[in-house]
Backbone as JSON, one array per atom type, in Angstrom:
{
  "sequence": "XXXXXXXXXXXXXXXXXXXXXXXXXXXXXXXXXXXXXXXXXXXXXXXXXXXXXXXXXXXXXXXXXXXXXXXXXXXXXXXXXXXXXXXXXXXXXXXXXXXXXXXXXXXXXXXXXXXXXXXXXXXXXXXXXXXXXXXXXXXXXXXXXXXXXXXXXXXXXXXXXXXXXXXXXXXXXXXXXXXXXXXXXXXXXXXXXXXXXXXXXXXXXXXXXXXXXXXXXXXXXXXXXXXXXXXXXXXXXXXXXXXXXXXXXXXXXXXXXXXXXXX",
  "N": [[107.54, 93.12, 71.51], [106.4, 90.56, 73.62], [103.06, 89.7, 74.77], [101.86, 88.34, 77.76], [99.61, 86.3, 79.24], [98.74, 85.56, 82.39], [97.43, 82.45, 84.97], [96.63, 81.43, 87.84], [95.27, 78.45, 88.68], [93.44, 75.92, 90.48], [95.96, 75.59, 92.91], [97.7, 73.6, 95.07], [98.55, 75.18, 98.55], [100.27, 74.95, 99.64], [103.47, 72.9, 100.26], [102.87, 70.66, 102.1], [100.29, 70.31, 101.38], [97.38, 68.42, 100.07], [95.02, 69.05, 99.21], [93.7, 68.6, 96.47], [93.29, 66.3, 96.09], [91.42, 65.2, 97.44], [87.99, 64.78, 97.71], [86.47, 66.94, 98.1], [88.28, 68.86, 97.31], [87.97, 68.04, 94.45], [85.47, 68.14, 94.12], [85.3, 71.02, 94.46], [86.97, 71.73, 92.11], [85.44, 71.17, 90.17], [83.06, 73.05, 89.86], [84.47, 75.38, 89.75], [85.6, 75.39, 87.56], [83.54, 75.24, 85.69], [82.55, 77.88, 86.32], [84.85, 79.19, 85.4], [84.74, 78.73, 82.68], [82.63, 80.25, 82.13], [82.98, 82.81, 82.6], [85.91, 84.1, 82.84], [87.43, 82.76, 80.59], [86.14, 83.13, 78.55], [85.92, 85.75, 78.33], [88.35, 86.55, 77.23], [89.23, 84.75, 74.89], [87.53, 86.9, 73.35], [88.9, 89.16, 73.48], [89.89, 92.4, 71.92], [92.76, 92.56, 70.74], [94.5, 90.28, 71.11], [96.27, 88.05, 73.54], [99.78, 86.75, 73.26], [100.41, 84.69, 74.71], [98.8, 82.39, 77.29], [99.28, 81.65, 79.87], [98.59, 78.83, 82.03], [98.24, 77.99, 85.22], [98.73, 74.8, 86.69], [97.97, 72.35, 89.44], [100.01, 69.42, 89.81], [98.44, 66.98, 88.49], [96.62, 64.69, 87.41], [93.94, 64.04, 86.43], [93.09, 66.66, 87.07], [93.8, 68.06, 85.19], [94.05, 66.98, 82.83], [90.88, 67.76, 82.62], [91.41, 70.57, 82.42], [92.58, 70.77, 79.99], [91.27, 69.8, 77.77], [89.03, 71.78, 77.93], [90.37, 73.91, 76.36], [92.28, 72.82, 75.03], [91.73, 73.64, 72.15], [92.85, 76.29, 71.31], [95.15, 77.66, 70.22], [97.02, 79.56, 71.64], [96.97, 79.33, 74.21], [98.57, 77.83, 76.71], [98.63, 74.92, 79.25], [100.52, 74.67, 82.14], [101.08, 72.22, 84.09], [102.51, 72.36, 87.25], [105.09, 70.89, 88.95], [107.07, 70.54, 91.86], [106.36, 71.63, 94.95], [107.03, 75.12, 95.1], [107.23, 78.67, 96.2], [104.77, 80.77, 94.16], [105.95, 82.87, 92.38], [108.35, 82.15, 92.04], [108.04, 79.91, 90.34], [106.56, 81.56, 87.79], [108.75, 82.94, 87.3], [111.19, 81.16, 86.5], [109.85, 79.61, 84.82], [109.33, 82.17, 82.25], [111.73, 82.75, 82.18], [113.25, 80.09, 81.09], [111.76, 80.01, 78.47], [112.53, 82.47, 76.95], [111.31, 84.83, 77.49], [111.41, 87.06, 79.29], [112.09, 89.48, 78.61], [109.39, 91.26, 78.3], [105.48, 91.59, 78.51], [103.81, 90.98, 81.56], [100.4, 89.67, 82.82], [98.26, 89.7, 85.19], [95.82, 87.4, 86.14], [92.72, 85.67, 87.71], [91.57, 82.91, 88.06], [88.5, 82.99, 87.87], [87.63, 85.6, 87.21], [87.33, 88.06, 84.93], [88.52, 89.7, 81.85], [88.07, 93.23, 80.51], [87.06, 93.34, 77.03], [88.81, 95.45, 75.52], [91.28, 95.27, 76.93], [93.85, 94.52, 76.72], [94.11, 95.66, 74.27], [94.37, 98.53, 75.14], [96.46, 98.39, 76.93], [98.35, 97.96, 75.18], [98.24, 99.87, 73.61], [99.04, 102.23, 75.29], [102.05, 101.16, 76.1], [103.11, 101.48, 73.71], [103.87, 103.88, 73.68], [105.47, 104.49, 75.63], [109.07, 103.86, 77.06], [110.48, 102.61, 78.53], [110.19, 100.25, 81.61], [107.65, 99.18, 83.4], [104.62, 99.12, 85.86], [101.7, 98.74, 84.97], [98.31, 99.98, 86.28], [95.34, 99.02, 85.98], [92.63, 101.21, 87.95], [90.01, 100.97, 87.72], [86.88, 99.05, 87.65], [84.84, 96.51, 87.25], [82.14, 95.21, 89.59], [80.76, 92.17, 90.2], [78.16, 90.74, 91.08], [76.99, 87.34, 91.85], [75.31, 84.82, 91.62], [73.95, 81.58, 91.98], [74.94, 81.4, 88.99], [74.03, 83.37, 87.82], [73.35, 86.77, 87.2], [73.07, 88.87, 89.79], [73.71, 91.45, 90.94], [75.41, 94.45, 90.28], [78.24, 96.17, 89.57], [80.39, 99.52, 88.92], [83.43, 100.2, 90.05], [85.98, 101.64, 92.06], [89.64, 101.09, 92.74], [92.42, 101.29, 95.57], [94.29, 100.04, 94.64], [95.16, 98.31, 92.18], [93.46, 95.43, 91.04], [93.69, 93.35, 89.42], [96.35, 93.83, 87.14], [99.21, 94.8, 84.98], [102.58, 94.15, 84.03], [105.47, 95.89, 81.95], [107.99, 94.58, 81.1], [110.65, 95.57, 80.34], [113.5, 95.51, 80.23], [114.04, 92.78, 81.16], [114.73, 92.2, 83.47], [114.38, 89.89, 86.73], [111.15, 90.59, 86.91], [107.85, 90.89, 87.5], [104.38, 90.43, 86.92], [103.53, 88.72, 88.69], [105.52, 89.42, 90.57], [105.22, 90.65, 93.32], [103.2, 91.11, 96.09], [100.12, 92.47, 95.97], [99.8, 95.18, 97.54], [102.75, 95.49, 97.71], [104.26, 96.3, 96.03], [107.48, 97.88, 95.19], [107.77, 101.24, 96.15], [108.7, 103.07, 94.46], [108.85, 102.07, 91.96], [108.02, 102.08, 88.29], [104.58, 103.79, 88.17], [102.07, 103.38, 85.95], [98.65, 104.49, 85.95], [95.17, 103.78, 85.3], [92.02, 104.57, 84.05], [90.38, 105.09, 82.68], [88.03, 103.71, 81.97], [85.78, 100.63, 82.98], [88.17, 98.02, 83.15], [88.47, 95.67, 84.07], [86.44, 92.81, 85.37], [85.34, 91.86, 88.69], [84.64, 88.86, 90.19], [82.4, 88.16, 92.49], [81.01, 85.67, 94.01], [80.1, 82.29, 95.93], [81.72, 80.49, 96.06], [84.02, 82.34, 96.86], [86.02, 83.58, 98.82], [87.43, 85.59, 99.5], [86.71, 88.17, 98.02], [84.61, 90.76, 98.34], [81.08, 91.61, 97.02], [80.93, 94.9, 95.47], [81.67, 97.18, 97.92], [84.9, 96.44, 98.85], [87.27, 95.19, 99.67], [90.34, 97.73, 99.51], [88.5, 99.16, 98.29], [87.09, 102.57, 96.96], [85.59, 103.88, 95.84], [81.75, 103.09, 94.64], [79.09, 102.65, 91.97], [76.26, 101.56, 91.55], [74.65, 99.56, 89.0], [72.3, 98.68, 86.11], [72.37, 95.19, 85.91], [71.83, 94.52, 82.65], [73.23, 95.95, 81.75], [75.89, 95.16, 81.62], [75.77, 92.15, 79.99], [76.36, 91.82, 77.72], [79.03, 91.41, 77.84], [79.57, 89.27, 79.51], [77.96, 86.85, 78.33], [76.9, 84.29, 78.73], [76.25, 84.07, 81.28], [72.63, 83.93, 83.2], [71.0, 86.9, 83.97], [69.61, 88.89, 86.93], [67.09, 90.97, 86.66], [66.52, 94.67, 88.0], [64.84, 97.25, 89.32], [64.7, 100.54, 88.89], [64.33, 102.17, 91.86], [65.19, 100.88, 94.02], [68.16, 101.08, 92.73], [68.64, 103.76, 92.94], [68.2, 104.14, 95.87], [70.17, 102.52, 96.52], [72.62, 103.67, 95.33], [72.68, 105.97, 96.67], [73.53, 105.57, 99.42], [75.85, 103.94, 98.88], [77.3, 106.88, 97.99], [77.17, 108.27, 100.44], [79.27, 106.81, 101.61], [81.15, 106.96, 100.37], [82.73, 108.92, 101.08], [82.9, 108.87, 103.82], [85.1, 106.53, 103.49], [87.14, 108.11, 102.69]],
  "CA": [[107.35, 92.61, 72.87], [104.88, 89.56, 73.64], [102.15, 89.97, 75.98], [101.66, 87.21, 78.85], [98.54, 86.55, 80.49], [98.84, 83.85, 83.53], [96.45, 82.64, 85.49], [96.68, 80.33, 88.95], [94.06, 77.66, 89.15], [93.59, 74.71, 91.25], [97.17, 75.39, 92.78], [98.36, 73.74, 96.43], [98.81, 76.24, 98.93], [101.6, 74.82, 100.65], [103.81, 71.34, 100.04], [102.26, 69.21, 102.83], [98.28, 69.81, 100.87], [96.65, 67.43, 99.41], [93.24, 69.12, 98.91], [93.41, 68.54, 95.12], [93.43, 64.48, 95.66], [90.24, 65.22, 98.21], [86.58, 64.5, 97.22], [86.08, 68.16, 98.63], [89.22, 69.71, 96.42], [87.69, 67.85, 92.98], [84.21, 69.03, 93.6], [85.27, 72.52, 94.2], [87.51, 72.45, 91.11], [84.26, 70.87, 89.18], [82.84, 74.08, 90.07], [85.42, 76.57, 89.38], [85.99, 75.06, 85.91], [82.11, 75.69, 84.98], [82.59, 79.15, 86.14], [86.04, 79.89, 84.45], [84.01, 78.26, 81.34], [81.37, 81.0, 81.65], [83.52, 84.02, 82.67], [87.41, 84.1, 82.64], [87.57, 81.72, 79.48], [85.07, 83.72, 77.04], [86.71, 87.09, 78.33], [89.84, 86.41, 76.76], [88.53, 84.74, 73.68], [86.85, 88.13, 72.91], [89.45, 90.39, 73.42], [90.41, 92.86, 70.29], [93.72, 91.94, 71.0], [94.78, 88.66, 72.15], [97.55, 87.97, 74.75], [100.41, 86.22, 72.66], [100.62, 83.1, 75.29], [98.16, 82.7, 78.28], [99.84, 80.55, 80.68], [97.36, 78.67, 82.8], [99.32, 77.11, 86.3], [97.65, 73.7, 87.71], [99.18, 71.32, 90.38], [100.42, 68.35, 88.99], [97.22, 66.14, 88.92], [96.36, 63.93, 85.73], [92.93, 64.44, 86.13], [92.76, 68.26, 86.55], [95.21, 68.55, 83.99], [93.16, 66.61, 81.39], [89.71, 68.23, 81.97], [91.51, 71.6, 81.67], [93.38, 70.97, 78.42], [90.31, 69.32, 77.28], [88.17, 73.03, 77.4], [91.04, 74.72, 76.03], [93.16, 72.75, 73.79], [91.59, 74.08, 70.23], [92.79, 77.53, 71.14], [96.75, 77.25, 70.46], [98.19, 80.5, 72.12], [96.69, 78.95, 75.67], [99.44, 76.92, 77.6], [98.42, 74.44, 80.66], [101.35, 74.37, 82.91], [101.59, 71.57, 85.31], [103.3, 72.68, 88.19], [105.77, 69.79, 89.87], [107.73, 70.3, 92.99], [105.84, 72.78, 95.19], [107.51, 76.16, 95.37], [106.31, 80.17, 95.87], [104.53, 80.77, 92.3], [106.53, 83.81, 92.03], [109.54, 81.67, 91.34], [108.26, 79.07, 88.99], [106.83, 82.22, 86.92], [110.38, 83.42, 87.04], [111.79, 80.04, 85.93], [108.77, 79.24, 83.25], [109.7, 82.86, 81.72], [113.61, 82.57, 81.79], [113.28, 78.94, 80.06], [110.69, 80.47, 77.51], [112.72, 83.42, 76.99], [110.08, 85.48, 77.85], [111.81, 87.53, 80.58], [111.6, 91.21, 78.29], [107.47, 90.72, 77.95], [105.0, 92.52, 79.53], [102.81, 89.76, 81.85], [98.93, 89.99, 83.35], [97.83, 88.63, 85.82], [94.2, 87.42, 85.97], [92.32, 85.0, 88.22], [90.37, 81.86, 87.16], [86.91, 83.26, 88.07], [87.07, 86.76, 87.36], [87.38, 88.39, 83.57], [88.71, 91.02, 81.49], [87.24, 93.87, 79.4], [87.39, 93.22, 76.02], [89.96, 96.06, 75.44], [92.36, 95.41, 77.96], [95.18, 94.1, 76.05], [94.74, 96.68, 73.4], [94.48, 99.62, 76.23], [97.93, 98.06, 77.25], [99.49, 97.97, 73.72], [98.52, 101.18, 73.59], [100.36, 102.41, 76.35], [103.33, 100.3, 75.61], [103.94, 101.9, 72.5], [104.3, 105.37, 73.98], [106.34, 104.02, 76.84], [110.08, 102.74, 76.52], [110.59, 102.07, 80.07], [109.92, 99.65, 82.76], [106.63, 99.87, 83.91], [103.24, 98.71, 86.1], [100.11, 99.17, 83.79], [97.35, 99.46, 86.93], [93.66, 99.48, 85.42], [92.36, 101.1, 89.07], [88.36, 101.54, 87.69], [86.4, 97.68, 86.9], [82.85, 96.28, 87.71], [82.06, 93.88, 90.53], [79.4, 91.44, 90.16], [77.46, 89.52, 92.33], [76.81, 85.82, 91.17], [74.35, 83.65, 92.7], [73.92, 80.09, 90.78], [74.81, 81.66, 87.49], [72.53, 84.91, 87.65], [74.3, 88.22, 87.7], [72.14, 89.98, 90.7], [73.88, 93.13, 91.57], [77.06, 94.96, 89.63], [78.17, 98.08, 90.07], [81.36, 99.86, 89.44], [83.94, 100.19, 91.29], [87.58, 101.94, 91.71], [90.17, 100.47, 94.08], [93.67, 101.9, 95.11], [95.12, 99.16, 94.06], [94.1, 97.2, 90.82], [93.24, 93.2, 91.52], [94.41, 92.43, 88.04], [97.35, 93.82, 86.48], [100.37, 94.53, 84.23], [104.08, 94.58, 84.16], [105.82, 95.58, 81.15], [109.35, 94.75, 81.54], [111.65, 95.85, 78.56], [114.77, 95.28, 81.16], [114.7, 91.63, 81.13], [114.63, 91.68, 84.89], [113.88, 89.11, 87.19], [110.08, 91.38, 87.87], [106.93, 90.15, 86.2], [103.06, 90.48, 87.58], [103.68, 88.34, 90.31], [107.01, 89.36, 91.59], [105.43, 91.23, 94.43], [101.64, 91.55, 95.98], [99.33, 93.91, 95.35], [100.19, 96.34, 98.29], [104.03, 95.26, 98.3], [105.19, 96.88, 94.81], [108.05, 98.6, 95.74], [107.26, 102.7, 95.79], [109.95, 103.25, 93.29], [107.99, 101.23, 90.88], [107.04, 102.93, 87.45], [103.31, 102.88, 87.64], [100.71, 104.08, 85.41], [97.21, 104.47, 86.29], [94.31, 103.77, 84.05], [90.94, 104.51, 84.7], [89.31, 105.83, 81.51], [86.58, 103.04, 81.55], [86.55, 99.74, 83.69], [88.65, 96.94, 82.12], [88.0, 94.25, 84.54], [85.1, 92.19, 85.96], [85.73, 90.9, 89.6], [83.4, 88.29, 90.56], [81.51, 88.13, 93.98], [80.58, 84.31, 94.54], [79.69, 81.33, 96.79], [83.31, 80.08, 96.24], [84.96, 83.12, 96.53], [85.87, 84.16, 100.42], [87.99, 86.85, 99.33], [86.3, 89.03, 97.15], [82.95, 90.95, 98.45], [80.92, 92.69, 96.39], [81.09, 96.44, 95.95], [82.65, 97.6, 99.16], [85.58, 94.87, 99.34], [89.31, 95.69, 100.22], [91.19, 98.94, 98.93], [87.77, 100.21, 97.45], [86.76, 103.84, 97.23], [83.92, 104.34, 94.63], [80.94, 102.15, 94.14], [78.22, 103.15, 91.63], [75.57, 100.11, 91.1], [73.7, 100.06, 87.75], [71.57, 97.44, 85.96], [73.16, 93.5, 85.44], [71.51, 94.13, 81.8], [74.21, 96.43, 81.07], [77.04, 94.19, 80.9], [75.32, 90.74, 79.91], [77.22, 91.54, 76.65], [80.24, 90.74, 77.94], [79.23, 88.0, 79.88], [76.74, 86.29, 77.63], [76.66, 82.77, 79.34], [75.56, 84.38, 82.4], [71.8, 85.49, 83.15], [71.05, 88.14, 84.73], [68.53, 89.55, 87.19], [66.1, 92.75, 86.94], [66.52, 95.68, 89.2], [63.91, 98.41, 89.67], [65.27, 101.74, 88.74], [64.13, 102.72, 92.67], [66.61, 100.05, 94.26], [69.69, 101.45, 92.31], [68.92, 104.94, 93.3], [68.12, 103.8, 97.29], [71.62, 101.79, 96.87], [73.19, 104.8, 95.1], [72.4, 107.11, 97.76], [74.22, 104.79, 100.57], [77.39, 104.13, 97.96], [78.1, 108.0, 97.76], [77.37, 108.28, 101.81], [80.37, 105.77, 102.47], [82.57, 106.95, 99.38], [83.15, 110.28, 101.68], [83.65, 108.42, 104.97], [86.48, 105.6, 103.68], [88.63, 109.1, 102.52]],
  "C": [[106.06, 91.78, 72.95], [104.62, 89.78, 74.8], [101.25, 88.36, 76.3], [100.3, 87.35, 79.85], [98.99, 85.31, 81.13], [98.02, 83.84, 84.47], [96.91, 81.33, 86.34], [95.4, 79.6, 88.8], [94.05, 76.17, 89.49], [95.29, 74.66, 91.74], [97.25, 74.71, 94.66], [98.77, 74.8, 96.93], [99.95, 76.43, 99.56], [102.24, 73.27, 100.08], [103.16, 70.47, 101.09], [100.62, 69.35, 102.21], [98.65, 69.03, 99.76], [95.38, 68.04, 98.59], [92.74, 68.97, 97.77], [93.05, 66.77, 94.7], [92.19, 64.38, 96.69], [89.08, 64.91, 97.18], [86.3, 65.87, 97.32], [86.74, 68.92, 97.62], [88.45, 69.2, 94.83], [86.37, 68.42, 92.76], [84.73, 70.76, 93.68], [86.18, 73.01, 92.74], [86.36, 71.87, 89.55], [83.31, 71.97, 89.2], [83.27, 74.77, 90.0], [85.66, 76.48, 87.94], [84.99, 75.43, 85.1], [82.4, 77.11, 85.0], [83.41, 80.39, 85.05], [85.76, 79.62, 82.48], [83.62, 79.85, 80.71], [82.23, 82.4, 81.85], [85.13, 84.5, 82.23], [87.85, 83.53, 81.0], [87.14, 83.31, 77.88], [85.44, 85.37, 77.12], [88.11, 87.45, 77.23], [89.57, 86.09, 75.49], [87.98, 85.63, 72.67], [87.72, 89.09, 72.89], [90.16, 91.03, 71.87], [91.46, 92.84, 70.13], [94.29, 90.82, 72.25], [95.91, 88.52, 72.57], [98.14, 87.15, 73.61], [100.44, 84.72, 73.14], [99.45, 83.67, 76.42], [98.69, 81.22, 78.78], [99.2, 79.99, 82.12], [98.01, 77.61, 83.81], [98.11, 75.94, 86.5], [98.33, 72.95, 88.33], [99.18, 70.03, 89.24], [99.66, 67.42, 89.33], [96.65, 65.56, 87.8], [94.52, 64.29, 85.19], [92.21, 65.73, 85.63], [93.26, 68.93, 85.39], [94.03, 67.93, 82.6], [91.78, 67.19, 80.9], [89.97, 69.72, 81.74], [92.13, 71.86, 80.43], [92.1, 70.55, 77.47], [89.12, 70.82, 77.01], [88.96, 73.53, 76.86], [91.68, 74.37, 74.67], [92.69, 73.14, 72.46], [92.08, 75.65, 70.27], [94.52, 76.99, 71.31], [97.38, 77.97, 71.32], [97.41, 80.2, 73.86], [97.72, 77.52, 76.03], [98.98, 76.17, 79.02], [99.71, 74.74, 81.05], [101.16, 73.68, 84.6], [102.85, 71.74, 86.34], [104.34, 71.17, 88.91], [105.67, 70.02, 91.21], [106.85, 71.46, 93.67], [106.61, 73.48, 95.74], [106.6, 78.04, 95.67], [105.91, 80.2, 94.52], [104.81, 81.72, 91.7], [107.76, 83.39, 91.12], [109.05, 80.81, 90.06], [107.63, 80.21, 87.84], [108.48, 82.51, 86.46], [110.81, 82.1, 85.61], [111.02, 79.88, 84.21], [109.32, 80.49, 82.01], [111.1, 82.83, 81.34], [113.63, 81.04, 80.73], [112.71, 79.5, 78.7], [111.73, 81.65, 76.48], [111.91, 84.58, 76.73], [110.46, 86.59, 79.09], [111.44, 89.33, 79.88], [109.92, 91.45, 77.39], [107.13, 91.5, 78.99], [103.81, 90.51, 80.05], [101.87, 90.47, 83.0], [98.94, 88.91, 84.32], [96.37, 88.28, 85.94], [93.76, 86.08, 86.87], [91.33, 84.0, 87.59], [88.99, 81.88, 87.02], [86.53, 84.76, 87.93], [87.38, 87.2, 85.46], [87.51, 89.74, 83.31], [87.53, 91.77, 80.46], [87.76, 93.85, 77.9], [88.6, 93.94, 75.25], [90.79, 96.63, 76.46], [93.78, 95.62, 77.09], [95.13, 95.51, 75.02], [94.81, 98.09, 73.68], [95.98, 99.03, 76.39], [98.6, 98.56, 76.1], [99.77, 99.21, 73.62], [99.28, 102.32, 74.47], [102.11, 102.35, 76.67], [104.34, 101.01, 74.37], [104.29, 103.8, 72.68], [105.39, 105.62, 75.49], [107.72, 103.3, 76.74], [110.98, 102.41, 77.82], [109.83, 101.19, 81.11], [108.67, 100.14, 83.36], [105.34, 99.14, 84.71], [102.31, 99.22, 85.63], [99.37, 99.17, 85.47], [96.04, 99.97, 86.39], [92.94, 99.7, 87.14], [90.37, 100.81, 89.06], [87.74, 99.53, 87.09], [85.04, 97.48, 87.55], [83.11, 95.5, 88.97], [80.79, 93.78, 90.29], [79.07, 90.56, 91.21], [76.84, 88.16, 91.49], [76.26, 85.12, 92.49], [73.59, 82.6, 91.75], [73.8, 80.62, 89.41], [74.21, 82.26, 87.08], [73.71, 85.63, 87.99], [72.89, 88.93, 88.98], [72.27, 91.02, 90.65], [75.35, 93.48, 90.44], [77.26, 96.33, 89.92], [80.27, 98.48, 89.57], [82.25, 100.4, 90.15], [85.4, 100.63, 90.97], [88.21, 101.16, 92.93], [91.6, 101.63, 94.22], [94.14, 101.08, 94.38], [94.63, 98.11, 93.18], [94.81, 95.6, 91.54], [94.59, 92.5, 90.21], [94.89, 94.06, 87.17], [98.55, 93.29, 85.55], [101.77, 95.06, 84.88], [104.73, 94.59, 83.29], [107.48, 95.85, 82.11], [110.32, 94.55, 80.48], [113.38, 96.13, 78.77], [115.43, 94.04, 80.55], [115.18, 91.06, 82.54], [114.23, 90.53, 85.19], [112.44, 89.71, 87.91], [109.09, 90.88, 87.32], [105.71, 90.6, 87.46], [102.53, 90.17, 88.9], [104.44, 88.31, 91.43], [106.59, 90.0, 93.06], [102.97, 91.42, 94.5], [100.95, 92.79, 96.09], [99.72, 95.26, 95.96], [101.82, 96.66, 98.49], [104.85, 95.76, 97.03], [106.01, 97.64, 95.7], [107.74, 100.44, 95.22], [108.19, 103.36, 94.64], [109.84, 102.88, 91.96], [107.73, 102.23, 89.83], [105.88, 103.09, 87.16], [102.71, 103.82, 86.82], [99.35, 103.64, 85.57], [96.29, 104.85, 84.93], [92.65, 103.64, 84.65], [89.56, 105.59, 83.91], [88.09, 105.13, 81.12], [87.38, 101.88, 82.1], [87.43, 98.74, 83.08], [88.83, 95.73, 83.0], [86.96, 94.36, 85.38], [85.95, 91.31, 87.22], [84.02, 90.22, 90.09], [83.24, 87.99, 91.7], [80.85, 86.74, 93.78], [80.77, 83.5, 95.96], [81.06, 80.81, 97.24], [84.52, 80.97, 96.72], [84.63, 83.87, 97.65], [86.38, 85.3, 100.64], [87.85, 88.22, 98.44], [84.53, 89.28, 97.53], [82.25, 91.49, 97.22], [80.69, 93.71, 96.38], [82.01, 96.42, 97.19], [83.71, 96.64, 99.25], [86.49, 95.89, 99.76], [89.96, 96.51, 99.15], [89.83, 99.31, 98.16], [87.38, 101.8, 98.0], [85.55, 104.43, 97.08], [83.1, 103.23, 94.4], [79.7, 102.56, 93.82], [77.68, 101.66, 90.93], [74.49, 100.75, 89.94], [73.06, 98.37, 87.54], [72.3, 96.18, 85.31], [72.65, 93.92, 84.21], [72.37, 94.8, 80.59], [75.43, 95.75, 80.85], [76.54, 92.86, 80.85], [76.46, 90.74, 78.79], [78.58, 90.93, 76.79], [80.01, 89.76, 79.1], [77.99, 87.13, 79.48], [76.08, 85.25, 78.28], [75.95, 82.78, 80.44], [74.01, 84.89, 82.41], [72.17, 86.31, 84.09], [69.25, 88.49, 85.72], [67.94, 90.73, 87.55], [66.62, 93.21, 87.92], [65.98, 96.68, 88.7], [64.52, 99.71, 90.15], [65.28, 102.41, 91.02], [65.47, 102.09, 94.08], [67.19, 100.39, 94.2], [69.21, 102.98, 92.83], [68.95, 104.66, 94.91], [70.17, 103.69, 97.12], [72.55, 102.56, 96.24], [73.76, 105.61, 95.92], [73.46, 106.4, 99.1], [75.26, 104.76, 100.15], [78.22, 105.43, 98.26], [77.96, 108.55, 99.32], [78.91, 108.19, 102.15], [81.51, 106.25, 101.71], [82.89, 108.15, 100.53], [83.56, 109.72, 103.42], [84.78, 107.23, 104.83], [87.56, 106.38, 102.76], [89.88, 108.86, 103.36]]
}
């Protein structure tokens, strides 16, 4: 079974946008591309097992299309996919997988600005191979960082109910895959397994990024902040800045307050 990572970036949100042929849409994807350089990119690169294909969506735009094949193309098992006609991106996965024949694969989903832990994929495999059924992988335990011009400030980890970035192995051949359904909308019937023996993703807290706070965001429970100097390793490109042992215990103390009132 081959393992699918896919990742949305720079996609229209609807058929009547434009915002990718804007002055506004090219600087913000001249800025998302540095980031996905420094985080999303070099995550994957590193992992002790590597996704078989990583299928990377972009609207159909000559420009965006060339400066992302242009960071990528020396790595073969990374696919651009120029999107055409605009549809839900549930279906053209569908479609992209059924052409591919790729439909009994397990597929990830991962965002263009956020990054995995080095043993994701081979936490999955491992799983996989003791599993011969239909299944959602959810990693619920991962870091969140705070990013402010390319400094890590704050991190901390963090559980959610519901993991950001996930799997779906599907050894059916269904029409179900990573993105068949959103995060809260799996159906309850779903096979899931929960994973939460050490974090295996990095969500990133930025300037660009309206939907992701840090620490406390949406569906969290647990948030224990430690020092940015502990994970530089896996984000090398990034610095990082100090924090004074007295700080993380203050901001400790408030964390395990709130974990007992959002029961």
């Amino acid at each position: 079974m081959k393992n699918i990572l896919i990742t949305r970036f720079a996609i229209e949100l609807d058929s009547d946008s434009r915002f990718f042929e804007t002055q506004e849409g090219l600087e913000w994807f001249s800025r998302r591309i540095v980031l996905f350089d420094k985080t999303c990119l070099p995550s994957i690169l590193s992992q002790e097992v590597r996704p078989d294909i990583w299928f990377i969506f972009i609207s159909n735009n000559e420009y965006l299309n060339n400066e992302l094949v242009n960071l990528v193309c020396n790595h073969s098992f990374i696919r651009v996919v120029a999107l055409g006609k605009f549809e839900p991106f549930k279906i053209s996965v569908s479609k992209l997988l059924l052409r591919e024949n790729l439909t009994k694969s397990s597929t990830t989903r991962l965002d263009c600005d956020d990054a995995l832990h080095p043993l994701y994929f081979k936490s999955l495999q491992h799983i996989q191979s003791s599993n011969t059924e239909d299944f959602l992988f959810e990693p619920i335990d991962g870091i969140s960082v705070l990013l402010k011009n390319n400094i890590i400030s704050r991190c901390a980890r963090i559980r959610k109910q519901l993991a950001p970035f996930l799997s779906y192995v599907n050894r059916s051949g269904s029409d179900i895959h990573a993105f068949t359904f959103e995060h809260d909308k799996w159906p309850h019937e779903t096979n899931k397994i929960s994973f939460k023996s050490f974090p295996l993703w990095f969500q990133i807290a930025h300037d660009g990024n309206i939907s992701n706070a840090f620490g406390w965001g949406w569906m969290v429970t647990r948030v224990t902040e430690f020092r940015p100097k502990s994970i530089q390793i896996f984000l090398p490109s990034l610095e990082i800045e100090h924090r004074n042992k007295i700080e993380l215990f203050f901001s400790n103390v408030v964390n395990f307050i709130k974990r007992f009132k959002v029961k």
